[in-house]
ChimeraX commands (.cxc) that place a marker at each C-alpha (Angstrom):
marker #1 position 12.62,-15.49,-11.49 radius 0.5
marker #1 position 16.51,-15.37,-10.87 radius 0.5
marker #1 position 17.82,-14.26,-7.88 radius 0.5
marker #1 position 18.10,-10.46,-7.56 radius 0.5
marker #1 position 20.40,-7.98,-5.75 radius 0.5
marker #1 position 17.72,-5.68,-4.52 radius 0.5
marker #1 position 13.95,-5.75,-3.74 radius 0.5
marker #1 position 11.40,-2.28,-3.93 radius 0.5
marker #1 position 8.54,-2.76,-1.89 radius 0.5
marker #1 position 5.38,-0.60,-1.84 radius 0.5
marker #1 position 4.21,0.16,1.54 radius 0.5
marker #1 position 0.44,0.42,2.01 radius 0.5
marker #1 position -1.09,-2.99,1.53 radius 0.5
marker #1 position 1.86,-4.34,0.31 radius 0.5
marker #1 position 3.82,-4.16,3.74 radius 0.5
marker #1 position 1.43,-2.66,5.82 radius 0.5
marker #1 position -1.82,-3.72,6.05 radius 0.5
marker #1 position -4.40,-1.13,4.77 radius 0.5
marker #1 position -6.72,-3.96,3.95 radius 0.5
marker #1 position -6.88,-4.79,7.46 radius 0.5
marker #1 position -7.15,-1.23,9.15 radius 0.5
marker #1 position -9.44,-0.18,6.82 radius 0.5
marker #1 position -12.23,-2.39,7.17 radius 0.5
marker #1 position -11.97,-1.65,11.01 radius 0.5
marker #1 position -12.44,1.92,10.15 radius 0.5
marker #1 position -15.25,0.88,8.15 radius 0.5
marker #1 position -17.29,-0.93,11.04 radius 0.5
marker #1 position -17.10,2.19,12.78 radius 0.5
marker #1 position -18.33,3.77,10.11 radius 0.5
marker #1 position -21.17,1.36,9.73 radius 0.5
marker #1 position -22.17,1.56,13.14 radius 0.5
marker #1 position -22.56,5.28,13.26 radius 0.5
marker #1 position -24.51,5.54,9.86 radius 0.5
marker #1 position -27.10,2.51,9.76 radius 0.5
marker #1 position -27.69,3.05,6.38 radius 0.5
marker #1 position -24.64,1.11,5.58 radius 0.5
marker #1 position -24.70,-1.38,7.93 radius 0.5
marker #1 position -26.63,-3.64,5.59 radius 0.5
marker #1 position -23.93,-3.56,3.26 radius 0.5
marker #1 position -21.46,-6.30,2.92 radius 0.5
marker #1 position -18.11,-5.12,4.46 radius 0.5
marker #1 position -16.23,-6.82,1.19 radius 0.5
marker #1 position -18.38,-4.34,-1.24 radius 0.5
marker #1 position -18.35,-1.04,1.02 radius 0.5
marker #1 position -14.21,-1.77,1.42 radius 0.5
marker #1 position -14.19,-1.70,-2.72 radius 0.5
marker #1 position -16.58,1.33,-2.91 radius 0.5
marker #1 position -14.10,3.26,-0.56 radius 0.5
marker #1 position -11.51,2.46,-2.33 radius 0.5
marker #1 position -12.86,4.03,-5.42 radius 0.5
marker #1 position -13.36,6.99,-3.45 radius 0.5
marker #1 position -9.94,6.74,-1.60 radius 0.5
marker #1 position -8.25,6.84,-5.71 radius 0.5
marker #1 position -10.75,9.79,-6.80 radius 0.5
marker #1 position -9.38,12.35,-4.24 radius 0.5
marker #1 position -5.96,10.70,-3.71 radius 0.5
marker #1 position -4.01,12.81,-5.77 radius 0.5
marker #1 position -5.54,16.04,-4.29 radius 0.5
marker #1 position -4.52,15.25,-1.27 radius 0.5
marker #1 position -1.00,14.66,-2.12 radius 0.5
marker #1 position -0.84,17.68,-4.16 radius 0.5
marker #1 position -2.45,19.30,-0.83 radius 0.5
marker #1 position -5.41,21.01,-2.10 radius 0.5
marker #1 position -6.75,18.48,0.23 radius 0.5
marker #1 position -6.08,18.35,4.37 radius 0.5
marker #1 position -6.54,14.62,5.42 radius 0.5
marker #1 position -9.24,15.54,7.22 radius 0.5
marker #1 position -11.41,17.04,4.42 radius 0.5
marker #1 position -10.81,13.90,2.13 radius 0.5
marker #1 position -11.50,11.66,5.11 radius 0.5
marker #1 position -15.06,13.51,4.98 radius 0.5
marker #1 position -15.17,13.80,1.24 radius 0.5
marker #1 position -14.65,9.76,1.29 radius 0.5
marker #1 position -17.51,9.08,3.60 radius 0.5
marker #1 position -20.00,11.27,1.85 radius 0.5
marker #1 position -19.48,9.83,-1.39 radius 0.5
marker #1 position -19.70,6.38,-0.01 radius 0.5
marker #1 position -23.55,7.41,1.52 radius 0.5
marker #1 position -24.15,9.14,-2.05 radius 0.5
marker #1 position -23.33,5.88,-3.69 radius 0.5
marker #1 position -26.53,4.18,-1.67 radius 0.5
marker #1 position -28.42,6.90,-1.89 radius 0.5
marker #1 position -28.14,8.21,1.31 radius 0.5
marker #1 position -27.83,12.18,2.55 radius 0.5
marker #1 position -26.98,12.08,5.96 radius 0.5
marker #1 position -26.11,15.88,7.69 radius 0.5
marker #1 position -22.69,17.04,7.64 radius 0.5
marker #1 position -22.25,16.46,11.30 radius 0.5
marker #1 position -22.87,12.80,10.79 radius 0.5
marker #1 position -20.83,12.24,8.10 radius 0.5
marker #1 position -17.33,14.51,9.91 radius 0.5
marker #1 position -18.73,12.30,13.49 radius 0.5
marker #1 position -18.48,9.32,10.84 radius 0.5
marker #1 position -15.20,10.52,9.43 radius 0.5
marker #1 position -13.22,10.74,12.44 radius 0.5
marker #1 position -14.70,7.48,13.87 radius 0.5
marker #1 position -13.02,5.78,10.96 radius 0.5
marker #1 position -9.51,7.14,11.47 radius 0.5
marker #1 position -9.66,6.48,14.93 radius 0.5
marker #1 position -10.26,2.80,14.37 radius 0.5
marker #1 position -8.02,2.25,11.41 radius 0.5
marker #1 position -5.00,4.14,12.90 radius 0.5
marker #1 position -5.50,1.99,16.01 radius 0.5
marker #1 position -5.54,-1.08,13.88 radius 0.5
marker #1 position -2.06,-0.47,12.10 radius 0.5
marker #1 position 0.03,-3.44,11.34 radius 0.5
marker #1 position 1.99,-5.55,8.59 radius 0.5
marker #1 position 0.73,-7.82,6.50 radius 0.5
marker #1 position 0.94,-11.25,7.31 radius 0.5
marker #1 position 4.23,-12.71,6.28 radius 0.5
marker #1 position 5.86,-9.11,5.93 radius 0.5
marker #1 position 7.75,-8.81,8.87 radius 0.5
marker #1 position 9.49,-12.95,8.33 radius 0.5
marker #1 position 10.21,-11.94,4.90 radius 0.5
marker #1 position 11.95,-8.75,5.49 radius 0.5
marker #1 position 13.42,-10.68,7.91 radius 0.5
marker #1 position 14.62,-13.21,5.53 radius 0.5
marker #1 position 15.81,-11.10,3.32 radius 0.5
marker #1 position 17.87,-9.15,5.04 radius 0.5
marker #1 position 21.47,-9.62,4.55 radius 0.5
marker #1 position 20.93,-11.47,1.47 radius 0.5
marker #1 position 19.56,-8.44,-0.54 radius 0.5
marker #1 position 19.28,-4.64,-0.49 radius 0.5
marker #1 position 15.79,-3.72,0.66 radius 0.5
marker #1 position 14.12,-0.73,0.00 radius 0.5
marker #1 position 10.57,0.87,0.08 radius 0.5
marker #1 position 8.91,3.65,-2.50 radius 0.5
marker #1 position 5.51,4.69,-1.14 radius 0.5
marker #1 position 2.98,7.90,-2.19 radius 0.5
marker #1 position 2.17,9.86,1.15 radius 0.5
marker #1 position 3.07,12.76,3.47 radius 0.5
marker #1 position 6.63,11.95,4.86 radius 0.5
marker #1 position 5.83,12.03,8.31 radius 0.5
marker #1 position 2.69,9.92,8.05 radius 0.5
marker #1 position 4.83,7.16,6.27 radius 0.5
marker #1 position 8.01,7.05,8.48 radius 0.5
marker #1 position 5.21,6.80,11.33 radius 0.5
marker #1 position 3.34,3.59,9.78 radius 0.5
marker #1 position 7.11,1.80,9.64 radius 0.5
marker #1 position 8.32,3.00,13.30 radius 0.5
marker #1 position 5.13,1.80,14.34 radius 0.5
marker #1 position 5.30,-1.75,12.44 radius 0.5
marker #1 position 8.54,-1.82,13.88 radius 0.5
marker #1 position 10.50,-1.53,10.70 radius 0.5
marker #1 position 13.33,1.04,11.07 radius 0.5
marker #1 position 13.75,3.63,8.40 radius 0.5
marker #1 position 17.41,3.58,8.60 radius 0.5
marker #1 position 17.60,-0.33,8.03 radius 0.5
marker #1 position 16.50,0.25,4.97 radius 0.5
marker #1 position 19.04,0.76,1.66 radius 0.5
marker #1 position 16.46,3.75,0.59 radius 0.5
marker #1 position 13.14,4.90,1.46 radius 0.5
marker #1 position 11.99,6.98,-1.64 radius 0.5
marker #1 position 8.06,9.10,-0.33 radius 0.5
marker #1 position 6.83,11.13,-2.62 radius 0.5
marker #1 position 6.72,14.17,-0.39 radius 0.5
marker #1 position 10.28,13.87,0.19 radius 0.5
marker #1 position 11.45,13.16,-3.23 radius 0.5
marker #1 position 9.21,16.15,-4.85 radius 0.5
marker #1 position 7.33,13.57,-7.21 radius 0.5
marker #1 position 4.36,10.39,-7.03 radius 0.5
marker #1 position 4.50,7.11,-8.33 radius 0.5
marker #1 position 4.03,6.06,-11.01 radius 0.5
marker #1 position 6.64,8.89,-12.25 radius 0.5
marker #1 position 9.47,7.03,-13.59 radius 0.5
marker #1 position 11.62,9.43,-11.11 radius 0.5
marker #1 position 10.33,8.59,-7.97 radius 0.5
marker #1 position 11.69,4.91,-9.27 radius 0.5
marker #1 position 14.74,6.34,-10.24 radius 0.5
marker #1 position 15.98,8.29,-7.30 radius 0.5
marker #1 position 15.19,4.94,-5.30 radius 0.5
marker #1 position 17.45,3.09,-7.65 radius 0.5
marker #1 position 20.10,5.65,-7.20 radius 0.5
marker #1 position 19.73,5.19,-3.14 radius 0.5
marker #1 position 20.15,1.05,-4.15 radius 0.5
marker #1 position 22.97,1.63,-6.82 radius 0.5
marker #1 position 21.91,-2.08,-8.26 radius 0.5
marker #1 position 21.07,-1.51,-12.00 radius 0.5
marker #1 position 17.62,-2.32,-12.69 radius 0.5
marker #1 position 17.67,-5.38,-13.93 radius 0.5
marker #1 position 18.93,-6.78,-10.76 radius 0.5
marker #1 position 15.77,-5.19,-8.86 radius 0.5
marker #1 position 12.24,-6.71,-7.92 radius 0.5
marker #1 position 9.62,-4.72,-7.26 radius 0.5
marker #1 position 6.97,-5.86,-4.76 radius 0.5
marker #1 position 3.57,-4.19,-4.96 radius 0.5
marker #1 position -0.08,-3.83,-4.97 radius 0.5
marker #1 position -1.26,-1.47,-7.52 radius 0.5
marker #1 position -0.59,-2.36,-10.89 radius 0.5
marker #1 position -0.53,1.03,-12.19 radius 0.5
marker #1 position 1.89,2.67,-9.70 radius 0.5
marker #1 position 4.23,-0.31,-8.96 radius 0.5
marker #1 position 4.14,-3.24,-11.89 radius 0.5
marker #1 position 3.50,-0.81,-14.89 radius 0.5
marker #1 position 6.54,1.65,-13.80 radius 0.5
marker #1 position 8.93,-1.09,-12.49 radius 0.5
marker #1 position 8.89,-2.51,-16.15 radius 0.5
marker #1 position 9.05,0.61,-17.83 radius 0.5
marker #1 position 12.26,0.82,-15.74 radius 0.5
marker #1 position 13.54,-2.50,-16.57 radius 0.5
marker #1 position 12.97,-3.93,-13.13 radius 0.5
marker #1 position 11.41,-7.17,-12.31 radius 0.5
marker #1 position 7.95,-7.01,-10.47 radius 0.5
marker #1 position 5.58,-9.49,-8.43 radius 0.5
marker #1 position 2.11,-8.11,-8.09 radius 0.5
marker #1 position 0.58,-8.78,-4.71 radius 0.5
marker #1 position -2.81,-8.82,-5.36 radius 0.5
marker #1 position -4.69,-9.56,-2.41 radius 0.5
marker #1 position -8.17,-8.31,-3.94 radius 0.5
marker #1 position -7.82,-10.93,-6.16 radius 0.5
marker #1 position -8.66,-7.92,-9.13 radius 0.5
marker #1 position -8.27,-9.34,-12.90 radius 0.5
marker #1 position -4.85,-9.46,-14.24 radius 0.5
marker #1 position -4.43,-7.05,-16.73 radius 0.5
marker #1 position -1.28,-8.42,-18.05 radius 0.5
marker #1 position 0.42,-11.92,-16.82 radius 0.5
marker #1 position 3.23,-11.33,-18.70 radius 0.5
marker #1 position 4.53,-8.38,-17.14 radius 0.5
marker #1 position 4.50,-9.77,-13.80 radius 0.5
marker #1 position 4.18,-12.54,-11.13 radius 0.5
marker #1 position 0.97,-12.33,-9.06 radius 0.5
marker #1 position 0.61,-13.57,-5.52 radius 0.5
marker #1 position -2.59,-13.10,-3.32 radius 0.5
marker #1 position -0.49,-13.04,0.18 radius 0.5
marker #1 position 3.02,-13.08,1.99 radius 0.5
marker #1 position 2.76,-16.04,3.58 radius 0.5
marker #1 position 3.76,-18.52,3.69 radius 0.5
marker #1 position 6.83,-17.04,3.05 radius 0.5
marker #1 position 9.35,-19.33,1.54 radius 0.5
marker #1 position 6.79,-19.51,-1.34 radius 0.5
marker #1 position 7.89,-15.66,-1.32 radius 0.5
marker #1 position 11.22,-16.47,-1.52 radius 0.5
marker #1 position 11.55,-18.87,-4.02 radius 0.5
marker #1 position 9.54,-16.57,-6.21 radius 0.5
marker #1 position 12.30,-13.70,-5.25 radius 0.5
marker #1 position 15.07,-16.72,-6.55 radius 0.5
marker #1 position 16.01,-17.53,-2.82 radius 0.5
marker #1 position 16.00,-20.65,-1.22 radius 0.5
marker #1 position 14.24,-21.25,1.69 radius 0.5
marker #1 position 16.13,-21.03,4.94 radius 0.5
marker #1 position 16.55,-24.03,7.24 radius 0.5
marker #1 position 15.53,-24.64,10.99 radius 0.5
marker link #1:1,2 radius 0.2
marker link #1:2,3 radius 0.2
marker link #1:3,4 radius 0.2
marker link #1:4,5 radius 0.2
marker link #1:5,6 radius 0.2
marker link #1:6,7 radius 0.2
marker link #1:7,8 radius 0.2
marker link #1:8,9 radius 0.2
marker link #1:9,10 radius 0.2
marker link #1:10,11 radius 0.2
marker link #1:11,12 radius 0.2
marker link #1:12,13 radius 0.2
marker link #1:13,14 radius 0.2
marker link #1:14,15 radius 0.2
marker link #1:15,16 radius 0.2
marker link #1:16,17 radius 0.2
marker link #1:17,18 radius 0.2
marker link #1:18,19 radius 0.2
marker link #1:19,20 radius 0.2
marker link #1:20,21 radius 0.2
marker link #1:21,22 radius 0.2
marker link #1:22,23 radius 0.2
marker link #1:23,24 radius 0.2
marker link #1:24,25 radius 0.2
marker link #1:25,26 radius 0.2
marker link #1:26,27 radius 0.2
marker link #1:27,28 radius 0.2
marker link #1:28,29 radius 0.2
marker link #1:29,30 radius 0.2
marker link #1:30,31 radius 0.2
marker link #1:31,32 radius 0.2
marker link #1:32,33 radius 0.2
marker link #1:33,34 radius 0.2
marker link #1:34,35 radius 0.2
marker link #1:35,36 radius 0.2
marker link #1:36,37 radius 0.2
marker link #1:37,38 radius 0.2
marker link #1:38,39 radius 0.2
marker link #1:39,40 radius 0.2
marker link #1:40,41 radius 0.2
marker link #1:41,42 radius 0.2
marker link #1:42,43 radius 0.2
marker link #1:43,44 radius 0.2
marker link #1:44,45 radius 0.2
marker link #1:45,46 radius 0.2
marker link #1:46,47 radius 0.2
marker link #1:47,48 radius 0.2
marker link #1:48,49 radius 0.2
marker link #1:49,50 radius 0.2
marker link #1:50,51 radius 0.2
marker link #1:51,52 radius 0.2
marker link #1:52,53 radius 0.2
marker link #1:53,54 radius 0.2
marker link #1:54,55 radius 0.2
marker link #1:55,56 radius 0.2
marker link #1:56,57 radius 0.2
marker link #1:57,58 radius 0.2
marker link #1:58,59 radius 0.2
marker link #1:59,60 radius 0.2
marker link #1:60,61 radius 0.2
marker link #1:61,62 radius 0.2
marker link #1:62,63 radius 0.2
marker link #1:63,64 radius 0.2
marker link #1:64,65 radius 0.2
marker link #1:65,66 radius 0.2
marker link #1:66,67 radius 0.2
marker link #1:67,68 radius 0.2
marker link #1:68,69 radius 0.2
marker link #1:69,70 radius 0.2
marker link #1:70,71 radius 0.2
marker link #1:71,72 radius 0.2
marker link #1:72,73 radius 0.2
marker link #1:73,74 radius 0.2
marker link #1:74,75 radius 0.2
marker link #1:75,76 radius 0.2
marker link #1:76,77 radius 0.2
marker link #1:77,78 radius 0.2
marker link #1:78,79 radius 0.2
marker link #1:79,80 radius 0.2
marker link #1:80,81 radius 0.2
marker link #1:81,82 radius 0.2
marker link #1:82,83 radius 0.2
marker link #1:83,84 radius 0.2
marker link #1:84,85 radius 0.2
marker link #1:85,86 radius 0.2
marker link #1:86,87 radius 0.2
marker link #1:87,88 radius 0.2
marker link #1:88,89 radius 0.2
marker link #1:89,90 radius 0.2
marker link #1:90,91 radius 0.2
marker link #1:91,92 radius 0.2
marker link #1:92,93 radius 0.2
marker link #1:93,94 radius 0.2
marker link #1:94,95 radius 0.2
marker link #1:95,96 radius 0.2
marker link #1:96,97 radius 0.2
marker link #1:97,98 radius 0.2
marker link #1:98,99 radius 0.2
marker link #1:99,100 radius 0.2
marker link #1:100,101 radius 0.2
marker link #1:101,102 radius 0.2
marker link #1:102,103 radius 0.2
marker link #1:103,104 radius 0.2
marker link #1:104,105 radius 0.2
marker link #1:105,106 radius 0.2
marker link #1:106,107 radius 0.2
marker link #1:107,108 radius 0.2
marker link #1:108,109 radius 0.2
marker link #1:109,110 radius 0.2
marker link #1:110,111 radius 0.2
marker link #1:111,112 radius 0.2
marker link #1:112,113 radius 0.2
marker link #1:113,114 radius 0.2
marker link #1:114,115 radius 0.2
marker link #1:115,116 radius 0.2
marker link #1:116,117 radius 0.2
marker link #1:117,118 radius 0.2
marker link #1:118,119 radius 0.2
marker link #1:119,120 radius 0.2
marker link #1:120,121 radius 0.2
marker link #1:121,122 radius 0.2
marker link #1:122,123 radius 0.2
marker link #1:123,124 radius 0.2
marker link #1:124,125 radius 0.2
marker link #1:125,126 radius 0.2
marker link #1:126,127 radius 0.2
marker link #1:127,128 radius 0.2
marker link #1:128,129 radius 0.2
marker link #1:129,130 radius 0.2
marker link #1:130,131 radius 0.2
marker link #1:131,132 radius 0.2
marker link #1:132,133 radius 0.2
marker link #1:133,134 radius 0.2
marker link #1:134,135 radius 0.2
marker link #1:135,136 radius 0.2
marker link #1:136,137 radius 0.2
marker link #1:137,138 radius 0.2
marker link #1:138,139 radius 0.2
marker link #1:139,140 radius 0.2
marker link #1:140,141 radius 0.2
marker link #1:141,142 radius 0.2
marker link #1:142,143 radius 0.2
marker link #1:143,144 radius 0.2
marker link #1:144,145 radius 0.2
marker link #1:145,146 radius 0.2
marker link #1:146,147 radius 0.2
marker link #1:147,148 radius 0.2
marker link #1:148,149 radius 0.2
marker link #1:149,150 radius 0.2
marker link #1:150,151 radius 0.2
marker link #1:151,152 radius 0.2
marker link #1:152,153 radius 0.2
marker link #1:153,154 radius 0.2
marker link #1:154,155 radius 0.2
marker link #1:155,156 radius 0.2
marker link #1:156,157 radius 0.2
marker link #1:157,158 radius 0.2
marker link #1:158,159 radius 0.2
marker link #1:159,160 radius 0.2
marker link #1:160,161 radius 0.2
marker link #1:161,162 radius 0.2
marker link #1:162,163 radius 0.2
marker link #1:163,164 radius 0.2
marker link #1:164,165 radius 0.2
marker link #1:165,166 radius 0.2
marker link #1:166,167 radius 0.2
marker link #1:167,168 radius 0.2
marker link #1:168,169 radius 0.2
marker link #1:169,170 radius 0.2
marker link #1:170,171 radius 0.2
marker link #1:171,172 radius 0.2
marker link #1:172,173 radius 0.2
marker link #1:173,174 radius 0.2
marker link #1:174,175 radius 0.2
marker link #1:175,176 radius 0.2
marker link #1:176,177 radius 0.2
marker link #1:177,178 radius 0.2
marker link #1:178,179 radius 0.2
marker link #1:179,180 radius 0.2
marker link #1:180,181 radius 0.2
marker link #1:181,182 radius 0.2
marker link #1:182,183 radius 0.2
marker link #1:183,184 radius 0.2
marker link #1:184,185 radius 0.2
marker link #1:185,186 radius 0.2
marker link #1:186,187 radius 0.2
marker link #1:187,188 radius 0.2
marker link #1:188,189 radius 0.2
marker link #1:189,190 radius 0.2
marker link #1:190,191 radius 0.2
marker link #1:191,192 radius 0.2
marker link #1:192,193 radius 0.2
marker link #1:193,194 radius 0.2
marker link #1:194,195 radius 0.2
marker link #1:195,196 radius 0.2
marker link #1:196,197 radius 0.2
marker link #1:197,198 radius 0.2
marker link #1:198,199 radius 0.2
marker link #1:199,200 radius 0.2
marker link #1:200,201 radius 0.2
marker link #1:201,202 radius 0.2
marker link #1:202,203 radius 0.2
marker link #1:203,204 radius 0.2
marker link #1:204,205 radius 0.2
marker link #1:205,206 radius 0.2
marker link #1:206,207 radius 0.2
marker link #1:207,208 radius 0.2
marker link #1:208,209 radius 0.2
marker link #1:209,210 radius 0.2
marker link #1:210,211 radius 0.2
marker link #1:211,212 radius 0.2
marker link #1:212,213 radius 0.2
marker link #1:213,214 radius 0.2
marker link #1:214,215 radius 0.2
marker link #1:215,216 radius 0.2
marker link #1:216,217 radius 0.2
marker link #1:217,218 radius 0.2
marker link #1:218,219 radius 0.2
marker link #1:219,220 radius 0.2
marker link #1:220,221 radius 0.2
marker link #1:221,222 radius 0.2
marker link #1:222,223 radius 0.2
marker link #1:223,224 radius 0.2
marker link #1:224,225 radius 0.2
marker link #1:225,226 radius 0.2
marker link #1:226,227 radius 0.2
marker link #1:227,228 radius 0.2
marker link #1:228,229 radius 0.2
marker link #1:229,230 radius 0.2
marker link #1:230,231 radius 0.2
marker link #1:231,232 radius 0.2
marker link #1:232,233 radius 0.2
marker link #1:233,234 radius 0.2
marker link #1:234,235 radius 0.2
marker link #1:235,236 radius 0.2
marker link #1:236,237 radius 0.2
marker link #1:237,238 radius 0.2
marker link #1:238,239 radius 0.2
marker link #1:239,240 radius 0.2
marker link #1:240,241 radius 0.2
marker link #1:241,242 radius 0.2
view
């Protein structure tokens, strides 16, 4: 890939590490419903996320509070093992889980040297789905400034999701670097590789599930960050010395 002016990156579990948060929220979980706790963390982490993606966009659209998905989440991952714990349980359950995955916020390994790297060479931006104050929180927290970046395009704040082509638009507009000058780094294929090419941008598909490719040719996939001039020489940088 040739050396670009710009990068895009997606911020949950492309930046920041969902993966990792998560499956702490998930041992909670575990430990307050026994029922589960015979399941493989690797498998209940993949059922959850099924459940994460069916009430995703109700949440967004707010016919869901965070809260009530949070609950909705849990009792559809007992109902997948056949299990009908009380209400109580599963809201106890619930908040156990955001307790412990909020506590275990951070980047993803390699994240913070690449932005790092990259800065000053490129313009940097990130285009995330999620509440506006929820997202600016995750990047003050992970110690990445909002106003270091060229743009920060949330859905909330911009009026539309990815994968709308104008969510992707208005953060080209904040970059003013024509498309084909932009990568975009990301971990769903269907809201960050799929719209970055119908855009004309570049994209590198971090896919740290190691999921099936549905398509090499429309992207470079990587399983991690690190170690991080591999990154870079993907981007078209070299790596730097000392």
């Amino acid at each position: 890939m040739r050396s670009k002016e710009a990068v895009l990156f997606d911020l949950d579990d492309t930046l920041v590490d969902f993966q990792y948060s998560r499956r702490h929220g998930l041992r909670a979980v575990q430990e307050l419903l026994p029922g589960l706790a015979p399941v493989p963390l690797e498998e209940l982490e993949l059922v959850h996320d099924e459940e994460l993606h069916a009430n995703f966009l109700r949440t967004l659209g707010g016919g869901l509070s965070d809260d009530e998905a949070r609950i909705q989440r849990i009792g559809g991952v007992c109902r997948r093992y056949g299990l009908e714990p009380d209400e109580k349980r599963v809201a106890k359950a619930a908040v156990s889980y955001a307790r412990a995955q909020q506590s275990n916020l951070r980047l993803v390994p390699g994240a913070s040297q690449l932005l790092h790297a990259l800065r000053g060479r490129v313009k940097i931006g990130v285009i995330t789905n999620g509440p506006s104050a929820q997202q600016r929180d995750k990047l003050k927290r992970c110690d990445i400034d909002p106003g270091d970046l060229d743009v920060l395009a949330i859905s909330e704040e911009v009026g539309t999701t990815k994968p709308d082509p104008a969510i992707f638009r208005y953060a080209l507009a904040g970059l003013g670097v024509p498309p084909g000058r932009v990568t975009m780094v990301g971990d769903s294929w269907e809201n960050d590789v799929l719209p970055a090419h119908k855009n004309g941008m570049a994209a590198v598909w971090l896919n740290r599930y190691r999921r099936t490719c549905p398509d090499p040719g429309l992207a470079i996939e990587i399983h991690e960050l690190d170690p991080v001039g591999n990154i870079l020489e993907i981007l078209g940088f070299e790596t730097p010395q000392g």
